[in-house]
C-alpha positions in Angstrom: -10.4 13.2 5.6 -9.5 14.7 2.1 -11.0 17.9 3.1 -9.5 18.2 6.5 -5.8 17.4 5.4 -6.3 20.0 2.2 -7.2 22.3 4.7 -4.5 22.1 7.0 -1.6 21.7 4.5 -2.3 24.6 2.5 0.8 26.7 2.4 -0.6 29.3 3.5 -2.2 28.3 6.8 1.3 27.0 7.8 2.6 29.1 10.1 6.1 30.5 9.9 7.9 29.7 13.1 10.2 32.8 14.3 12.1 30.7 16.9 14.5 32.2 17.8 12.1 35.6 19.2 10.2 32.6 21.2 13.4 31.2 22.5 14.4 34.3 24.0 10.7 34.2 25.8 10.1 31.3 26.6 13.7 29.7 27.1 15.7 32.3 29.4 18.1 29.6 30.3 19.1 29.3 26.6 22.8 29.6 25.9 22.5 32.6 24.0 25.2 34.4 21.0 23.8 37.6 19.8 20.6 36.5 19.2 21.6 33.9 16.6 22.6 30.8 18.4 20.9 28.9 21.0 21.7 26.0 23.1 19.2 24.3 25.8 17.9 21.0 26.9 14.6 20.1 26.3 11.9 18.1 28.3 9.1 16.9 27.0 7.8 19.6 24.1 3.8 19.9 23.6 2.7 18.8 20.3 1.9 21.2 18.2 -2.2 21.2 16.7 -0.5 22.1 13.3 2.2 21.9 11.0 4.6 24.6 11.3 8.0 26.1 9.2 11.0 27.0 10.8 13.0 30.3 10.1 16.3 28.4 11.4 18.6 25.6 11.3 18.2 23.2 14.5 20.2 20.6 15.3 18.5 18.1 17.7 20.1 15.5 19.5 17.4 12.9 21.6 18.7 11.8 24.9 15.6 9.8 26.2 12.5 8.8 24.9 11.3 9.3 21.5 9.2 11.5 19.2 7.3 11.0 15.7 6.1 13.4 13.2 7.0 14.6 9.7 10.0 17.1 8.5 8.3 18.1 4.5 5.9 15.2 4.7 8.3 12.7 5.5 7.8 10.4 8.4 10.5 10.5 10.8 11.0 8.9 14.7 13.6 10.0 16.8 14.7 7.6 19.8 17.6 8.0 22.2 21.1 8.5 20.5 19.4 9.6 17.4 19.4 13.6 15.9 17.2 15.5 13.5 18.4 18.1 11.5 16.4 20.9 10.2 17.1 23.9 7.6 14.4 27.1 7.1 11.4 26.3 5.5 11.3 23.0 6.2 7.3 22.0 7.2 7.6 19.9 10.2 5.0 18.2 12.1 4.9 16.3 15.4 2.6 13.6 16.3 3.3 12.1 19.2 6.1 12.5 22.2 7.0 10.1 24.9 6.5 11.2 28.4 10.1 10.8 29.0 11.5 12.3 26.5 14.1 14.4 26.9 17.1 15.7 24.6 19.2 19.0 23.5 18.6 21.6 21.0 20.6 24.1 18.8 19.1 26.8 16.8 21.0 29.3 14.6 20.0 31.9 12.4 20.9 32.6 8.8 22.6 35.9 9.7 24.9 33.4 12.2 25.9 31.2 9.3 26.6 33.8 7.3 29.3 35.4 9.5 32.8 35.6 8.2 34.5 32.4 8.9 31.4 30.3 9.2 30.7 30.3 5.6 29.9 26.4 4.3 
């Protein structure tokens, strides 16, 4: 188990998530701002087969259903009326999601954040 874990941890077989490039594929009913903020519902995500980082901030509000996983090793569960908030670089894994889950996402970049008059 050791071994296997090692092996899949390793910074450096953690891929880097571009997300919002596969929004814009695989989302084209995203609410979309220039390229750096996204809005859509989602239904019922695949699991990923690895842990992955995130080049954006997401905001993630459940609806229905639930989720587990891990946001930087972490264990987290998400259930209706809850949200998960994640910043870039963050290594996220998900384990398990219900067959009714359901819920919205928002995705910025950093080059939205950093826009005059959005400054934190």
């Amino acid at each position: 188990m050791g071994d296997i874990y090692n092996r899949l941890y390793k910074m450096e077989n953690v891929k880097l998530l571009s997300l919002s490039e596969r929004i814009k594929s695989a989302r084209p009913d995203a609410l979309c701002f220039e390229d750096d903020f996204f809005l859509f519902d989602v239904n019922h995500p695949a699991v990923p087969d690895r842990p992955f980082k995130m080049d954006t901030y997401g905001f993630f509000l459940c609806l229905e259903g639930s989720t587990q996983g891990t946001i930087d090793l972490m264990p987290y569960e998400l259930r209706a009326g809850m949200m998960a908030v994640n910043v870039p670089g963050q290594l996220i894994t998900r384990t398990c999601v219900s067959e009714d889950f359901r819920g919205i996402s928002q995705v910025m970049t950093q080059r939205f954040i950093d826009k005059p008059g959005l400054a934190l």
